[in-house]
N, C-alpha and C positions, 0 to 999 in steps of 0.2 A: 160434628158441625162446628166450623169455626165461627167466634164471635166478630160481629162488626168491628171496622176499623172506626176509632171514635176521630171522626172529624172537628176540627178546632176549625172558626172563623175569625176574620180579622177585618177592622177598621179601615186597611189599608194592608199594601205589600209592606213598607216599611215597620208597621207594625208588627209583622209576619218574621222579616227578617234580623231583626232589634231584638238585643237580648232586653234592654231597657223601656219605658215610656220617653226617657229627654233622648236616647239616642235614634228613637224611630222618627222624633222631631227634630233632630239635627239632621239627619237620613233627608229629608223631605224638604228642609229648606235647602243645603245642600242641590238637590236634583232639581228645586225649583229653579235658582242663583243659574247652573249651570245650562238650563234650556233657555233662558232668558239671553247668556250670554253667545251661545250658538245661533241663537237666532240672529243675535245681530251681526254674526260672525258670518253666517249664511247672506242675511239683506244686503249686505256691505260685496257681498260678492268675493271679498280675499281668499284666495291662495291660504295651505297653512301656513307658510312660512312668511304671508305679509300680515296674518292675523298677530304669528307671532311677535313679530315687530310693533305692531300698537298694542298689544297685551303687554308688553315687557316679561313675556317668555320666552323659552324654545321651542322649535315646530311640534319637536316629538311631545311636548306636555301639549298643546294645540292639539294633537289627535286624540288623546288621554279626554281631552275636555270632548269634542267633537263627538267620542266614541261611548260617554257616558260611563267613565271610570271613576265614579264617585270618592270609590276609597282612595284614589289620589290625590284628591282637593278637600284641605279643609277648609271653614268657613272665611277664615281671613283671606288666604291664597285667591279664593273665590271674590272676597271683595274689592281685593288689590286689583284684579283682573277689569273688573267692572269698573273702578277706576281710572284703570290708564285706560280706559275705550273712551272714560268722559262722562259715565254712570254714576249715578247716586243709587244707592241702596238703601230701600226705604221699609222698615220693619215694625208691622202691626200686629200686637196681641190681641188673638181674641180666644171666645171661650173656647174651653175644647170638645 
């Protein structure tokens, strides 16, 4: 008789996929930064290739963001972005 497979539970996917705690929180704000910015990328109605124009990127990083390819965006890359849209980025600690 084989034994059960021992199941591990998690806080979160980020937590799941992190070999670390700070980087399941980089993981998370990350994915937050970039649905925030999609969204307005979506509201705004653009094309990728006029998102990429007020991003001050290229179309193809525009589908990366779009497509939710985290591991391409780090957190500055992500702030810049929110920036040239006209975005402030505003960052609160709380407990964990």
């Amino acid at each position: 008789m084989k034994k059960a497979a021992k199941v591990e539970s998690y806080n979160s996917v980020w937590d799941a996929i992190a070999d670390t705690p700070a980087e399941a929180v980089n993981l998370r704000v990350r994915s937050e930064l970039m649905d925030k910015i999609t969204l307005v990328i979506l509201e705004s109605g653009w094309t990728q290739a006029d998102a990429a124009k007020h991003c001050g990127v290229t179309q193809p990083r525009i589908n990366d963001l779009l497509r939710g390819r985290i591991s391409r965006f780090s957190l500055d890359a992500l702030v810049n972005i929110a920036a040239a849209l006209g975005k402030r980025v505003h960052i609160e600690l709380e407990a964990a």
